[in-house]
VMD Tcl script that draws the C-alpha trace (Angstrom):
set ca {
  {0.00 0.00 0.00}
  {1.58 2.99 -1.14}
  {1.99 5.92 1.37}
  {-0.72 8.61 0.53}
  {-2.88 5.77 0.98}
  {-1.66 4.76 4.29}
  {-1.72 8.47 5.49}
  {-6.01 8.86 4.30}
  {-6.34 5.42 6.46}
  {-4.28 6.68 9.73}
  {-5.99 10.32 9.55}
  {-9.41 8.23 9.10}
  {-8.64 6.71 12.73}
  {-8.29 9.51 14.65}
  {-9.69 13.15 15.42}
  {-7.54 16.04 13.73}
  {-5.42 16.65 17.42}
  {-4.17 13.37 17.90}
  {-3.38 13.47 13.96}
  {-1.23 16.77 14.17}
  {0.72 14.80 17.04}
  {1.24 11.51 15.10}
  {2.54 14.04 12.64}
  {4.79 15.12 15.22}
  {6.13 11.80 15.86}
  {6.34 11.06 12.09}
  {8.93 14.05 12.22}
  {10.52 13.48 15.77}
  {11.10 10.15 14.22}
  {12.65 10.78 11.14}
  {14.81 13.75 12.85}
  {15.93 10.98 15.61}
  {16.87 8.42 12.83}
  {18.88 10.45 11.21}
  {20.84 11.66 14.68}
  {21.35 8.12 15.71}
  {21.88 6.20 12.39}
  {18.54 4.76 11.81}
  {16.56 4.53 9.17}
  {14.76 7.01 8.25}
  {11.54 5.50 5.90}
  {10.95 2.84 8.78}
  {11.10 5.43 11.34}
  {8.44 7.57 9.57}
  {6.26 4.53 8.24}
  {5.86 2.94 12.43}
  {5.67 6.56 13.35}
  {3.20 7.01 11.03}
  {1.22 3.96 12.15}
  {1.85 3.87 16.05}
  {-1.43 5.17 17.35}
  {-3.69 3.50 14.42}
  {-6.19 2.18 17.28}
  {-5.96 4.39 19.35}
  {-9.06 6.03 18.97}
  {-10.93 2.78 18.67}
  {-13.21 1.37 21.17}
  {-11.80 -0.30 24.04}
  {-13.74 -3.36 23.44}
  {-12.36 -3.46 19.75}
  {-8.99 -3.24 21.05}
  {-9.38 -6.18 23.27}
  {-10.76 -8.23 20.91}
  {-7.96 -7.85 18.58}
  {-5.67 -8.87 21.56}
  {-7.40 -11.66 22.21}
  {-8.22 -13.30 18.79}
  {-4.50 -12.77 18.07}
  {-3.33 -14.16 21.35}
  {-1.18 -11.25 22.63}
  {0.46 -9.88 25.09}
  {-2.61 -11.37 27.24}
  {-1.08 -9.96 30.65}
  {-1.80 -6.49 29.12}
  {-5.16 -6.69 29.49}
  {-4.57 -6.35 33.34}
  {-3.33 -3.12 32.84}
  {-4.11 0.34 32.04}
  {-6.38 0.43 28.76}
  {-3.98 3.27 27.10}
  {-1.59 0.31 26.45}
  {-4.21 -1.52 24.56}
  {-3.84 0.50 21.58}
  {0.18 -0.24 20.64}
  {-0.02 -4.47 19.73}
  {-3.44 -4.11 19.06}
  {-1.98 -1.39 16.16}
  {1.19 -3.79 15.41}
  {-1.51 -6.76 14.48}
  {-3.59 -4.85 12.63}
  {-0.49 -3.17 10.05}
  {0.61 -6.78 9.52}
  {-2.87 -8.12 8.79}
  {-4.90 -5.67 7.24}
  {-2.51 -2.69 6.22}
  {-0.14 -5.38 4.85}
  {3.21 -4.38 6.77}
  {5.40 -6.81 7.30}
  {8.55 -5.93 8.56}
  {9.09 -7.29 11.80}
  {11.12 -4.20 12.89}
  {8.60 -1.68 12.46}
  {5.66 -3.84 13.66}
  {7.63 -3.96 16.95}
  {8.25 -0.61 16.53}
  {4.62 0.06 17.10}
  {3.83 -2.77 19.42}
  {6.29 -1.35 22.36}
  {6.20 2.20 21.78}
  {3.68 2.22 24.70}
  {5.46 0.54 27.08}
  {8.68 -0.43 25.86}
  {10.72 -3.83 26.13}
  {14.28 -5.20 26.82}
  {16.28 -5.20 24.33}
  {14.98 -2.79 22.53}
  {16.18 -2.13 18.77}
  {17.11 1.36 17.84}
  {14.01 1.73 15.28}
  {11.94 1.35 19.31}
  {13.82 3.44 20.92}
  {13.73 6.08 18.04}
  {9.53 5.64 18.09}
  {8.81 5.28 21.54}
  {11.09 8.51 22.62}
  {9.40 10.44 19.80}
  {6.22 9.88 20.75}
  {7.03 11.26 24.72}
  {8.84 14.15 23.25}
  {7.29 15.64 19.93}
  {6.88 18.87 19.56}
  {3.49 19.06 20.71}
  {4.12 17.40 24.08}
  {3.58 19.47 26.90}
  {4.11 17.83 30.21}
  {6.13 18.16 33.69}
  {9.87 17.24 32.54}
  {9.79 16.95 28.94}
  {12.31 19.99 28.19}
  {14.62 17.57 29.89}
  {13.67 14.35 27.89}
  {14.45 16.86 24.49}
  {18.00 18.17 25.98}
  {18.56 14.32 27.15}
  {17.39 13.27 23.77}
  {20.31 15.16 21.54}
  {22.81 13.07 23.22}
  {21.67 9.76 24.25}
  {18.10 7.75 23.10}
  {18.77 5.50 26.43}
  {19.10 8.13 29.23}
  {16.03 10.40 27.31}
  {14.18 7.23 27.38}
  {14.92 5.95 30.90}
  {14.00 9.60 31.97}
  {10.61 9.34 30.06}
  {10.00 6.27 31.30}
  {10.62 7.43 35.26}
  {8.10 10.38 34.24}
  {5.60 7.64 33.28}
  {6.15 5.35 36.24}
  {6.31 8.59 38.89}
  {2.64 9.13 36.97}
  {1.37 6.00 37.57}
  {2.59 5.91 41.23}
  {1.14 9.46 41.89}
  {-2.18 8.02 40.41}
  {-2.14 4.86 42.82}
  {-2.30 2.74 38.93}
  {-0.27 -0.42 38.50}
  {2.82 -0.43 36.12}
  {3.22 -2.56 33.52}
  {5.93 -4.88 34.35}
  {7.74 -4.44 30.74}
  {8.12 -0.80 30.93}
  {10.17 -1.58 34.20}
  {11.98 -4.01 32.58}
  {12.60 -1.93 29.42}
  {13.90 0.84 31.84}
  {16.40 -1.29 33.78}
  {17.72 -3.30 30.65}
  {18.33 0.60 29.41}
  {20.42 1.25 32.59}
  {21.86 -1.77 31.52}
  {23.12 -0.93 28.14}
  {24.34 2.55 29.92}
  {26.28 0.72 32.07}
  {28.16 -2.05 29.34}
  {29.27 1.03 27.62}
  {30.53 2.72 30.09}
  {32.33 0.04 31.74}
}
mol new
graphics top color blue
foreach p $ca { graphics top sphere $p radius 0.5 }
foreach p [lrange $ca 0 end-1] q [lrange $ca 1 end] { graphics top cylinder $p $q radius 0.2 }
display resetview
């Protein structure tokens, strides 16, 4: 499917706000990519896709999680996660997307994962700190962010997980282990 075409099906998903900010992501992406050596076209096509679902019902989400048979322990967890492998199974199956790096792309930009490749770090980070983000930190995610996609990431993640803790919410166990494998990486380097 060429990429006009994708772009008309994305914009049909969602209301024009969260479209200006998946346009911010698009370009945070891209801009990211080219700072740390990724590529660019994947980082702009999962950018481009990473909230497809968002906007979808709840229920909708869940039964896309279910029939696929993912990530079941998600759905004890906070419905905003829903949307990111609910997203991933629906590029590979109905947009026709199937590279494996940009479906995971868009399946952990929510909530991260060990290991993560560069093309999910580039996402996920882009999505806390497009230009359109406006939250308690974020100034310092962007300075983090021209230097190093782990420590930016590790401080978005602490801003999500201080959130969650400040809201009395559970945390998804992955994003906690996402954080400390980044620590992790930090560390190897340094040592």
């Amino acid at each position: 499917m060429d990429r006009e075409r994708l772009i008309d099906l994305v914009r049909e998903q969602m209301p024009e706000q969260r479209w200006l900010h998946t346009q911010g992501v698009m370009e945070t992406s891209v801009e990211l990519a080219g700072r740390f050596g990724a590529d660019p076209v994947k980082a702009d096509l999962a950018a481009l896709l990473h909230d497809y679902c968002k906007y979808w019902p709840i229920e909708q989400q869940k039964k896309v999680i279910e029939q696929a048979g993912l990530a079941d322990d998600l759905l004890q967890y906070d419905k905003p996660l829903w949307h990111a492998p609910a997203g991933a199974w629906v590029a590979e199956q109905e947009l026709g997307i199937n590279d494996k790096e940009i479906l995971d792309a868009i399946r952990y930009h929510t909530s991260g994962r060990p290991g993560m490749t560069l093309l999910d770090k580039i996402v996920c980070l882009a999505d806390y700190i497009e230009p359109g983000r406006d939250f308690p930190g974020v100034e310092q995610i962007r300075s983090l962010a021209e230097l190093s996609l782990e420590r930016a990431l590790i401080a978005g993640f602490d801003s999500t997980i201080s959130f969650l803790l400040q809201k009395g919410q559970k945390v998804y166990p992955m994003t906690i282990m996402a954080r400390n494998s980044l620590i992790d990486e930090l560390v190897q380097r340094s040592g």
